[in-house]
matplotlib code that plots the C-alpha trace (Angstrom):
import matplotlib.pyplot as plt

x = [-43.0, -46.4, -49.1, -51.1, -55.4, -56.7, -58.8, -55.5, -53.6, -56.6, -57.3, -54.0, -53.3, -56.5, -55.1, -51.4, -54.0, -56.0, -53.3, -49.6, -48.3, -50.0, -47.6, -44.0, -42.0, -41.9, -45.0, -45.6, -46.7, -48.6, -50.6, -52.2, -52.4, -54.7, -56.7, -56.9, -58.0, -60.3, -62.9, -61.2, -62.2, -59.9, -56.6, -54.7, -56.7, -55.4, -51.8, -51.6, -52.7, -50.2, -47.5, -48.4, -47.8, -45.1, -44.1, -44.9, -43.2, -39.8, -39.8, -40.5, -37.7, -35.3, -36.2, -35.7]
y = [49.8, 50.2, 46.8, 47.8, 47.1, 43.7, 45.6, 47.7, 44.0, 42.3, 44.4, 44.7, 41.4, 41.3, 43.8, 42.1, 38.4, 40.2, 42.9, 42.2, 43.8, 47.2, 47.7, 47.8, 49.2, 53.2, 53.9, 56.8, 54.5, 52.0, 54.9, 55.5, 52.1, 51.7, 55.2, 53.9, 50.2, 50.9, 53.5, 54.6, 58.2, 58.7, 59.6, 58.2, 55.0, 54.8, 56.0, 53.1, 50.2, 51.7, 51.6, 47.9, 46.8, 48.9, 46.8, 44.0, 43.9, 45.4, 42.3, 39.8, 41.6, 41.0, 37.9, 37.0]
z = [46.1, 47.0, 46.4, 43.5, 43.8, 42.6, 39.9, 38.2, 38.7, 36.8, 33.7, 33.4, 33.2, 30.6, 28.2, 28.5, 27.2, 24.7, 23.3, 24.1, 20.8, 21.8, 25.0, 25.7, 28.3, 27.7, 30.1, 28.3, 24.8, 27.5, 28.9, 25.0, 24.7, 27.9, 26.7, 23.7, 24.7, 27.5, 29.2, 31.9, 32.7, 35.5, 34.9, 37.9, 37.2, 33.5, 34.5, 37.6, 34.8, 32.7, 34.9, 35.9, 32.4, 32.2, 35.0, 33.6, 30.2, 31.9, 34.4, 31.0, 29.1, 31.7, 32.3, 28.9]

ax = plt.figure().add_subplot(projection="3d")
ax.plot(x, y, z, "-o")
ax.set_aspect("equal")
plt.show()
């Protein structure tokens, strides 16, 4: 698995603090989520944050 940039780690990590009830883990709901949440132009940008929290809220669930 390849080590993900500080910045998609950090406003990832943002939008998980200020929104955790807009994301779960089907990446394609997270990646409207993120469009919808923030003003990222680029597409492989948005789709890289989304798959973080993707990442993210599949790791809590089993955890859980």
């Amino acid at each position: 698995m390849a080590i993900k940039p500080k910045y998609i780690k950090q406003l990832g990590n943002l939008l998980l603090e200020q929104y955790p009830d807009s994301f779960n883990a089907d990446f394609e709901t997270n990646k409207e989520s993120v469009t919808a949440l923030t003003t990222v132009e680029s597409k492989g940008v948005r789709n890289r944050i989304a798959g973080y929290v993707t990442q993210k809220k599949s790791q809590a669930a089993q955890n859980a």
